[in-house]
C-alpha positions in Angstrom: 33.1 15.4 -8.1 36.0 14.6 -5.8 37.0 16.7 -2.8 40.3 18.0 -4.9 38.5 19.0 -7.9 35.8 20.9 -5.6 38.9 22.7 -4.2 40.5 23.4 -7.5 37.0 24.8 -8.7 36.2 27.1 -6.4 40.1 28.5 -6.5 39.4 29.2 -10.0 35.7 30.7 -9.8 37.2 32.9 -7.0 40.1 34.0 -8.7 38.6 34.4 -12.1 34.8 35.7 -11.7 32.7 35.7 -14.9 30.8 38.3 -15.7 27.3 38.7 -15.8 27.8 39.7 -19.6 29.9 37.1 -20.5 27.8 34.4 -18.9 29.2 30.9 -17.6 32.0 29.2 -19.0 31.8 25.6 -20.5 33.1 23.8 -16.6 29.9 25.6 -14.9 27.8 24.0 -17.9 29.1 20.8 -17.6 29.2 20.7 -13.5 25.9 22.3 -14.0 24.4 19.3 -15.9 26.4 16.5 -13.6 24.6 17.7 -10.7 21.0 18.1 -12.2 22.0 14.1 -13.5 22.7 13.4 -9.8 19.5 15.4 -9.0 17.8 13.0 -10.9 19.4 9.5 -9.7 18.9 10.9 -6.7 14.9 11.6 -7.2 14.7 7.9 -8.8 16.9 6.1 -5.9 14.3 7.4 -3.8 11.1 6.6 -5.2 12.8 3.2 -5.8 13.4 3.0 -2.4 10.0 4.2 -1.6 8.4 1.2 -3.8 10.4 -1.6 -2.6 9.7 -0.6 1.0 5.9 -0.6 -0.3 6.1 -4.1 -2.1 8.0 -5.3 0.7 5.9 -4.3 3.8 2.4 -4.4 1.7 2.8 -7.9 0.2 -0.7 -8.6 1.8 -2.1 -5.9 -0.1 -0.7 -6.5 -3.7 -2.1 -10.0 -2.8 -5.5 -8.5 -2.6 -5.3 -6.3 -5.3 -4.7 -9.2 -8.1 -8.7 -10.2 -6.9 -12.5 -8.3 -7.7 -13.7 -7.8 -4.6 -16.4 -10.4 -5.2 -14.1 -12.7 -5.9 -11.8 -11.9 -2.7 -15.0 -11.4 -0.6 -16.2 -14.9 -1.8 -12.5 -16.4 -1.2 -12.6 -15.0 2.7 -16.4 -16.6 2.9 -15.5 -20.0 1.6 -12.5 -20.2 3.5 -14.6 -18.6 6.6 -16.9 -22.0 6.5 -14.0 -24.6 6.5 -12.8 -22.7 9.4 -16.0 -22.2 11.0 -16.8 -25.6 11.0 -13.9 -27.3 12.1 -13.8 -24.9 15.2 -17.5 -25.6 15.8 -16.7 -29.5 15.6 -13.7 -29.3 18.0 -15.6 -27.2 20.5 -18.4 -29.1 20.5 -15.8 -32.5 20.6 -14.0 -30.3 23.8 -17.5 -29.9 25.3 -18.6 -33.9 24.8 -15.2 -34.9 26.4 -15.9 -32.3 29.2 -19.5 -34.1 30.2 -18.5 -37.4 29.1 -19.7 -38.8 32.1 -23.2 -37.4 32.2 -23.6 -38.0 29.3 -23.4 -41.8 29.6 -25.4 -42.0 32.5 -28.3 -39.8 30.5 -27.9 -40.9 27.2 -31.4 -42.9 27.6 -33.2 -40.1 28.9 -31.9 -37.5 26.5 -34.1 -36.9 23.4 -31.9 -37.0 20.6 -33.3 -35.5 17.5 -33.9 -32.1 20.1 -30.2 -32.5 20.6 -29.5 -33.0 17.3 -31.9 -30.0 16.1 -30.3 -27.6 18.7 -27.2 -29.0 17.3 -27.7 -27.7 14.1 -29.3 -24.5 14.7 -26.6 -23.4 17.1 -23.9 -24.7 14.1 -26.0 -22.4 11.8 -26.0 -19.3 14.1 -22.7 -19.6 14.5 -21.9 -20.0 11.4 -24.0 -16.6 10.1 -22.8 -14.7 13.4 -19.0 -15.2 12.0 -19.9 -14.6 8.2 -21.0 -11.6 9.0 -18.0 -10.4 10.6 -16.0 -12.0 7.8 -18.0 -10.4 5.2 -17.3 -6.7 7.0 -13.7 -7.2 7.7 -12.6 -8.6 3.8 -14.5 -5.5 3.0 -12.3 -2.9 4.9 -9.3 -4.6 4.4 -10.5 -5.0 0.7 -11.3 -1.3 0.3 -8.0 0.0 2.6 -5.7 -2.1 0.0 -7.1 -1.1 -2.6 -6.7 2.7 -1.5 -3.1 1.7 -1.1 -2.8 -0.3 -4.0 -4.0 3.6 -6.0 -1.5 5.5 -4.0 1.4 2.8 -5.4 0.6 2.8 -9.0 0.2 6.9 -8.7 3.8 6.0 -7.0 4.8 3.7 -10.4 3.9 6.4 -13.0 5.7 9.2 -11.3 8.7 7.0 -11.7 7.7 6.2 -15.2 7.5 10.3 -15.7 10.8 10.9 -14.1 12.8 8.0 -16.6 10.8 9.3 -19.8 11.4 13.4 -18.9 15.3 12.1 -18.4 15.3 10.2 -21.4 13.8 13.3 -23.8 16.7 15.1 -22.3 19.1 12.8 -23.7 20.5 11.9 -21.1 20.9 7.9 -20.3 18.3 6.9 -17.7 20.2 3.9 -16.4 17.0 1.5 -17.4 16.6 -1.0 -20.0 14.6 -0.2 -23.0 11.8 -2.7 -24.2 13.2 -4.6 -27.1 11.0 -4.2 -30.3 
């Protein structure tokens, strides 16, 4: 309603009261129902708003939430192994460049498979020592999005609920219906 028209009402509301008796006249009805309309855009702009600013800060945790969490668990483990192991090999390539020199002065004294064995085993320990904390941390972030990802579709059916109450009003909702 526009500034004049406000004005112009509430002349007329003051200079004409209704009575209790009578009850309200037809412009109180219909200004009556144009606010509770803007009442509910209103309620709907804002849990639009609300949502976006969800999808939009959360993308990480609608990512998680199209996976089981044995299947996102096992995604963070296999990718935790690639990574794992190229770090190990550039470390242990940054350490051989470091001690280069001894190294070729003592290759003939140094007993390979030993080297090779420790090698391995520290590669392996390594390796479990990082799964580990892999495994726990895909796990709280799994669980933490999906506690999120509850609180958003609660989000989505309240917005559902506020479009279907609006539309068995019969009032237009402003969203496009399904075509059957």
């Amino acid at each position: 309603m526009c500034g004049n028209c406000k004005i112009v009402c509430e002349y007329f509301e003051n200079s004409f009261p209704i009575s209790e008796t009578y009850g309200k006249n037809k412009h109180n009805l219909e200004r009556e129902e144009e606010d509770q309309e803007a009442c509910w855009t209103e309620k709907r702009i804002r849990q639009n708003d609300k949502l976006a600013f969800f999808r939009k800060k959360e993308k990480k945790c609608l990512t998680i939430g199209r996976y089981f969490r044995s299947d996102y668990i096992g995604k963070e483990l296999l990718k935790n192994f690639f990574l794992a192991s190229i770090g190990y090999i550039l470390v242990l390539a940054v350490a051989v460049l470091y001690h280069i020199e001894w190294l070729v002065d003592e290759i003939d004294t140094i007993d390979l498979q030993f080297a090779a064995g420790c090698l391995i085993a520290s590669y392996l320990c390594f390796l479990a020592v990082y799964s580990i904390a892999v495994y726990v941390i895909s796990t709280i972030r799994y669980q933490g999005a999906q506690k999120k990802l509850k609180w958003y579709g609660k989000e989505l059916d309240d917005l559902q609920n506020m479009y279907e109450e609006q539309e068995k009003s019969g009032k237009k909702s402003g969203r496009r219906r399904k075509e059957t």
